[in-house]
KOLBA-729584 format. One record per residue (C-alpha): residue in one letter; x negated, y negated, z negated. Coordinates in steps of 0.1 Angstrom, whole numbers, plus 2048, in hexadecimal, padded with zeros to 3 digits. Each point is the difference from the previous one (the first is absolute). Last residue first. Layout:
# KOLBA-729584
AXYZ/...
# end
This chain:
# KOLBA-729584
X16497E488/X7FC81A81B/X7E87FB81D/X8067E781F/X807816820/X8287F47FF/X7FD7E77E8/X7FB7E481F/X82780680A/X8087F67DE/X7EC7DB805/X8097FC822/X8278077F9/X7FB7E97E0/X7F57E581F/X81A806816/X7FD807826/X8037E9817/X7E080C815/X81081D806/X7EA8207F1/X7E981181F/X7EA8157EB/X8158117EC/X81080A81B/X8287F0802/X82080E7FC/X8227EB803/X81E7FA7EA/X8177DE806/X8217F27EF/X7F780C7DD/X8197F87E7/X8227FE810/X7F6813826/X7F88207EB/X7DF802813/X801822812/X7DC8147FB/X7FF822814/X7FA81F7EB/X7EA80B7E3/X7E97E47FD/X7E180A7EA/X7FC7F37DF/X7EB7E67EA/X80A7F47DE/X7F87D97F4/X8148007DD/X7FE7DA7FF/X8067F07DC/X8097DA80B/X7FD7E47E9/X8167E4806/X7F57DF807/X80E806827/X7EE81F801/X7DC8027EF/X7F0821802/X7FE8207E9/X7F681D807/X804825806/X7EE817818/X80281B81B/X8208187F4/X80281A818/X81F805818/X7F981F816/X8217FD810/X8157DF808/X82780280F/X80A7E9811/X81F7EC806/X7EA7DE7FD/X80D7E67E4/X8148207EC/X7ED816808/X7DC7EF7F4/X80F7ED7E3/X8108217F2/X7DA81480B/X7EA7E57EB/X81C8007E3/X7FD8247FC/X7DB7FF801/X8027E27E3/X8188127EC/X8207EC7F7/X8047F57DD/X8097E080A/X8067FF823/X7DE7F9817/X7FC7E7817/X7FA7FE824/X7E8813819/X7F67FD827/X7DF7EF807/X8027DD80F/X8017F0822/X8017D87FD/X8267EF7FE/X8007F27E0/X81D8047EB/X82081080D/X80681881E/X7E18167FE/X7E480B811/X7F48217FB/X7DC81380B/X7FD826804/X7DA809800/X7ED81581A/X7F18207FC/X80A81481B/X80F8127EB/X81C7E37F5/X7EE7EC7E0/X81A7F17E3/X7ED7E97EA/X81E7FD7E8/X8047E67E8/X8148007DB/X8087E77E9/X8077F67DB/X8077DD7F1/X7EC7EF7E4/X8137E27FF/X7F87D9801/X81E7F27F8/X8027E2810/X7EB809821/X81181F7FC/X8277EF803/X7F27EB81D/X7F8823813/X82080E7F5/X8137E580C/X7EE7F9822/X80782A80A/X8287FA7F7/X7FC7E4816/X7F181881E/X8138227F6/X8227ED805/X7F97F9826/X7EA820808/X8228137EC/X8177ED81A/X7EE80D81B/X7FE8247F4/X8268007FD/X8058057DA/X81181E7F3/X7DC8117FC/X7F47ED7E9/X8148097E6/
# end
């Protein structure tokens, strides 16, 4: 469905569309499901998204998960679909929970290794850029900080 829309008309409906469903968890208060990708090129560095609705910092890529959908499955849809490419070696890194918008957010945090060259979808994400590890923007978002921080921490 998406597809049919003119990528700047889709940044224009995705932005109200966004404010509903954040008031609607602040009411409702769901449990809602999630993945995000640490995706690392070989030289090591991480890909970094910024998108066209919400706040404008650099985040990880991901998105939610279908019902019923497997969590890997989910990781790689979100992935293609927001960036064209392709993801190998994706692991599985950790799963928890953190506040979104009064909802509850289940992340699946996977890492994986880019398997081509990053291009933003232009609807979603307007902007896709590597970075070292040690060299992060300074805008960059706080739950990005706190994932990107599980990379040397041990397993839960």
């Amino acid at each position: 469905m998406k597809r049919l829309l003119p990528p700047a008309l889709h940044r224009v409906l995705l932005r109200p569309a966004h404010l509903l469903r954040v008031l609607w968890w602040r009411w409702r208060r769901p449990l809602v499901h999630s993945v995000s990708v640490i995706a690392q090129d070989g030289e090591g560095r991480v890909l970094l998204i910024r998108q066209s609705y919400g706040q404008r910092d650099w985040k990880l890529p991901g998105g939610g998960i279908k019902a019923g959908e497997d969590p890997a499955l989910a990781a790689e849809r979100e992935f293609g679909e927001e960036l064209g490419c392709p993801l190998t070696d994706l692991t599985l890194l950790r799963v928890r929970d953190e506040a979104l918008f009064g909802a509850t957010n289940r992340v699946h945090l996977f890492t994986g290794r880019l398997a081509g060259e990053p291009r933003p979808d232009r609807r979603e994400v307007l902007e896709a850029q590597l970075f070292s590890l040690g060299a992060l923007p300074s805008n960059l978002g706080e739950q990005a900080r706190e994932r990107l921080r599980l990379l040397d921490a041990p397993p839960a």
